[in-house]
SETORZA-247314 format. One record per residue (C-alpha): residue in one letter; z, x, y. Coordinates in steps of 0.2 Angstrom, whole numbers, plus 5000, padded with zeros to 4 digits. Layout:
<recs>
AZXY ...
</recs>
This chain:
<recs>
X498551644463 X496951694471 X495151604469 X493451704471 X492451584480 X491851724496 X491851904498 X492751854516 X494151804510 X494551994504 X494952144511 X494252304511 X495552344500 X495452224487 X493552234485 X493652424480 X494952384469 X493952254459 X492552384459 X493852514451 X494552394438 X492552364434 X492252544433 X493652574422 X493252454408 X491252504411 X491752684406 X492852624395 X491552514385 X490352654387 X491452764376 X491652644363 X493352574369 X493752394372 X495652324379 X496052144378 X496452114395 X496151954394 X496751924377 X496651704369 X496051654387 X494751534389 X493351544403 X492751354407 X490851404411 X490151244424 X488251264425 X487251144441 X486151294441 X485351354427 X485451554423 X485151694412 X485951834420 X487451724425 X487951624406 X487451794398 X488651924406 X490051804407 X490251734392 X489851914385 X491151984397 X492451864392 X492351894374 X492452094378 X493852064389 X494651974372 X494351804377 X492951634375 X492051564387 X491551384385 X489851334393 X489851154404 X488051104409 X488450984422 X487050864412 X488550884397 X490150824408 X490950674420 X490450784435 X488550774430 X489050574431 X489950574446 X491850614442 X492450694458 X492550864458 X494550874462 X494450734447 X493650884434 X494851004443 X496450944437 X495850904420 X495051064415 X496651174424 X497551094411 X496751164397 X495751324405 X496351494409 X494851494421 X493551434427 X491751514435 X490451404443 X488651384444 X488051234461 X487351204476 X488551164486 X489951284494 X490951154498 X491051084481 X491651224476 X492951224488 X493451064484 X493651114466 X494651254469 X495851164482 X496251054467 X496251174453 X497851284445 X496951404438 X495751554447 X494151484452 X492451604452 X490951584463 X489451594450 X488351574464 X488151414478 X486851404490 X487851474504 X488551634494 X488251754479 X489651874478 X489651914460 X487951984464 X488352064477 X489852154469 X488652214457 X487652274469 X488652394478 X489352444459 X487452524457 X487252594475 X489252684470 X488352744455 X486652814463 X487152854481 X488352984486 X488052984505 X489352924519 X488152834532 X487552714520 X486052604527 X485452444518 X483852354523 X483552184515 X482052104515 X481651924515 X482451754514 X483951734525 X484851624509 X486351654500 X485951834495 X485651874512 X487151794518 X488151894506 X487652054511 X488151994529 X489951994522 X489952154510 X489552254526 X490552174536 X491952224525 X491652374522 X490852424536 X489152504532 X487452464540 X486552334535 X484552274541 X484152104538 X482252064542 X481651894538 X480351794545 X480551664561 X481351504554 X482051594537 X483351694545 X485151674539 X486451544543 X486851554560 X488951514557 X488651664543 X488151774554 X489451734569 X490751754556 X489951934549 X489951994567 X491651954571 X492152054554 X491252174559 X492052224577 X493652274563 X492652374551 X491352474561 X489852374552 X488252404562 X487252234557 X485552224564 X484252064561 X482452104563 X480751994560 X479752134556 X480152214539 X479352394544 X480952404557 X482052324545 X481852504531 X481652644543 X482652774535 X483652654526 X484652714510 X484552564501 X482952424502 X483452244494 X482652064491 X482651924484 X481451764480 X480751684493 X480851504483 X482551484476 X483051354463 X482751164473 X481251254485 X479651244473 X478951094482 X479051234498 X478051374488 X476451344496 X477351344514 X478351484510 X477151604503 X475951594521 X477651604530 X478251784522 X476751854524 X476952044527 X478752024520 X478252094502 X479152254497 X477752344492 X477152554492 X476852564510 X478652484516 X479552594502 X478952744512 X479752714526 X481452724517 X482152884513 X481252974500 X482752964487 X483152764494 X483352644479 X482552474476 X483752314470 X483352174467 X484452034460 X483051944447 X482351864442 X480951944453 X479251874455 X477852004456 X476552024471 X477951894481 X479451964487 X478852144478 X477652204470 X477552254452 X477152464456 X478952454468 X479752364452 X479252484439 X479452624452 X480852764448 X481852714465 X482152554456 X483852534447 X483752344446 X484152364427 X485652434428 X486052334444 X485852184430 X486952264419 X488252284432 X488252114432 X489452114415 X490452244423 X490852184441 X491352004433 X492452084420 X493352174436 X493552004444 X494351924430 X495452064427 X495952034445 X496251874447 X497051854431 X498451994439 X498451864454 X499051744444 
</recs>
């Protein structure tokens, strides 16, 4: 049984091949077609975070993949009054098929999944987002043919950030990472990428200045500089990403046909700016939309695992 919990725990090999299942069932959908991979099976849906994008496309994937998926606001369940996490674990691997979730903590999650029998999915911690990140690359498949891929993201060095970190240093693709002084990614993170790295052939380069970060770059990516549990840093945080905004004059710098992504929700004239957002070289739609599709993909997978 395998658990998706961080893009480092999977090779090469088996991240392409979750991206091929996804593409399957995308076209598949596309043409009208649905298959019941996951026929009478039950996603438990366990939300510490709240979501749109998240809830949406997995509880829609489920039911396309032939199954339901039960959502579990932490405010709703024991864990939300303080049953241990290998407590909830044990109780809903008896009467789940599997289980995706939403928190802060990495390591909670990997508590959870020590103690679970059933596949456990990453929705998002504060350390890692690898169902984004999935999608992500699902878009760039889709819109960029080229070998020497180059991916420059922009901004805070959070769990986005870290995420890339690992997508490139599995599959070995450049990756830019400019943030500001004090925001950069996590330092273990990053030792880890490195090492990966050395294996695949990933060039990773961190910057502070945004304008070295997109030279020539194929892909330019952000994220919010407040994530969910920062508003009382807004203030700070604005004055600190000064000059980090993706805007006209740092898109230029990119490759005339790079593409703009963007996991959402985005906040305009922040981390980019409203004519980048509208822009033809953004695809952040259909990188939302991709959402549905990767995740399908990694249920199918892990249900095979099983």
């Amino acid at each position: 049984m395998r658990h998706f919990l961080t893009l480092k725990d999977f090779t090469k090999e088996e991240i392409l091949e979750i991206l091929e299942i996804a593409f399957k069932i995308k076209k598949k959908l596309k043409n009208g077609k649905r298959k019941a991979y996951l026929e009478n099976q039950t996603l438990g849906m366990i939300f510490e975070k709240s979501s749109t994008r998240t809830r949406v496309s997995f509880e829609v994937g489920m039911y396309q993949l032939g199954g339901m998926a039960l959502f579990l606001s932490s405010n709703d369940i024991q864990l939300g009054r303080g049953e241990p996490m290998k407590d909830t674990a044990r109780v809903l691997s008896r009467m789940l098929d599997m289980v995706m979730i939403r928190t802060f903590s990495q390591k909670e999650l990997e508590e959870f999944a020590k103690f679970s029998l059933i596949p456990v999915i990453n929705g998002l911690t504060d350390t890692y987002h690898p169902v984004q990140l999935l999608a992500d690359y699902m878009t760039i498949i889709e819109h960029k043919k080229e070998k020497d891929l180059v991916v420059a993201y922009v901004g805070d060095g959070n769990n986005i950030a870290n995420s890339w970190l690992m997508l490139s240093a599995k599959l070995g693709f450049e990756l830019r990472v400019a943030s500001p002084r004090g925001y950069e990614c996590n330092p273990l993170v990053i030792d880890s990428a490195l090492r990966l790295a050395k294996d695949s052939g990933a060039k990773i380069r961190f910057f502070h200045d945004p304008k070295e970060a997109v030279k020539n770059a194929s892909v330019v990516t952000t994220d919010t500089w407040i994530s969910m549990g920062q508003e009382d840093e807004k203030s700070k945080r604005v004055k600190d990403f000064k000059g980090f905004i993706v805007n006209d004059d740092i898109m230029e710098l990119a490759k005339k046909d790079a593409i703009f992504l963007h996991c959402l929700p985005a906040y305009r004239g922040y981390e980019v700016s409203e004519e980048v957002l509208e822009s033809k070289q953004s695809v952040i739609f259909d990188e939302a939309e991709n959402r549905l599709h990767a995740q399908k993909g990694i249920m199918v997978f892990l249900d095979k695992k099983r």
